[in-house]
N, C-alpha and C positions, 0 to 999 in steps of 0.2 A: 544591257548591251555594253559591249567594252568599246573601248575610241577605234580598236584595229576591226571590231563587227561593223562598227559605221560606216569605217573607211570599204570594207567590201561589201556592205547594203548600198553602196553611192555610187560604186565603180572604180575606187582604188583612188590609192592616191597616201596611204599610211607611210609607209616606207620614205617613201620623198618628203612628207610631214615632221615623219620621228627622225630623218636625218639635221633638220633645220631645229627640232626645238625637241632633245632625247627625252621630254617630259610625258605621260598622257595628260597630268594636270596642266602642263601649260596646253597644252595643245586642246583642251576643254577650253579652258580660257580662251581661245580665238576663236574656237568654232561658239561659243555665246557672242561673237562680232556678227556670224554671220544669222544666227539667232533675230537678232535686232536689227539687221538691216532693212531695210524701207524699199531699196532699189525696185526688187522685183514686183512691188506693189507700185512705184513709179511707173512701171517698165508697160506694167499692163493696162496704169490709166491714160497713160502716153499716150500707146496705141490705139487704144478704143476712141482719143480725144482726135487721131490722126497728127498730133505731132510730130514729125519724124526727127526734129533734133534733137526734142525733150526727152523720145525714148531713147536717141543713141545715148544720150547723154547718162540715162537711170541703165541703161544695158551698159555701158560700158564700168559705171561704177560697180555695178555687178561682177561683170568680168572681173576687176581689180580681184575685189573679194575673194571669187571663185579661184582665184590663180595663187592667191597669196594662200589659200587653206588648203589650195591639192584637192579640190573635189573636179576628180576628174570626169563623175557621171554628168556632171554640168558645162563641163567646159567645153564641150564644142558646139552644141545646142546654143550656147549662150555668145561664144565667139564668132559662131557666123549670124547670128544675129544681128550681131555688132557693125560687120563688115557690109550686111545689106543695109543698117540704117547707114552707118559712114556714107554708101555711096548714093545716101537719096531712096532709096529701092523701099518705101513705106508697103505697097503692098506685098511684094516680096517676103518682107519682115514678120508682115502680118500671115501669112502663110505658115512663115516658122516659129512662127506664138508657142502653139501647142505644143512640140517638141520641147521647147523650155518649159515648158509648164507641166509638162507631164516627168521631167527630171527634176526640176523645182521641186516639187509636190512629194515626189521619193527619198529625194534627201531634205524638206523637213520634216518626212514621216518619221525618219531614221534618226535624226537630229530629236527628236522629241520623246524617242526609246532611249536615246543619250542622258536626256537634258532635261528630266521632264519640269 
């Protein structure tokens, strides 16, 4: 799989990517950040713990993540996440688990045809 198959196994986002860093190698390089980030396994034991700051707190560093790589098949999934924990709304949040998790799960499918 090439960096521009990822980007459209994910939902897009190459274009805005390869105008910031004209590399695919660098741009491997970032996407092994999102590889090893931890967030979304925060995100989920947050929630299950009933935390709602701990998760905005592991959802929004997510977010960072998601925004700085251009994956755009995550980013709204994940950004209104965000906006229900910000405003307190835990169960809410928990409602839109799945939605992240079900885009989560897609682009580290894709990421792992990448990256293996």
């Amino acid at each position: 799989m090439t960096v521009k198959e990822f980007y459209d196994a994910t939902g897009g986002g190459y274009g805005e990517m390869f105008a910031k860093f004209p590399s695919d190698a660098i741009i491997t390089k970032f996407l092994n950040i999102f590889k090893r980030d931890k967030s979304f396994e925060g995100l989920t034991a947050k929630l299950e713990e009933g935390d709602a700051e701990g998760a905005f707190h592991e959802a929004h560093t997510l977010k960072g993540v998601i925004l700085n790589l251009n994956l755009q098949g995550l980013k709204d999934p994940v950004c209104n996440i965000v906006e229900e924990l910000r405003a307190g709304n835990l169960a809410s949040a928990k409602e839109m688990y799945p939605q992240v998790k079900e885009a989560y799960e897609i682009t580290v499918k894709a990421l792992n045809e990448l990256l293996p």
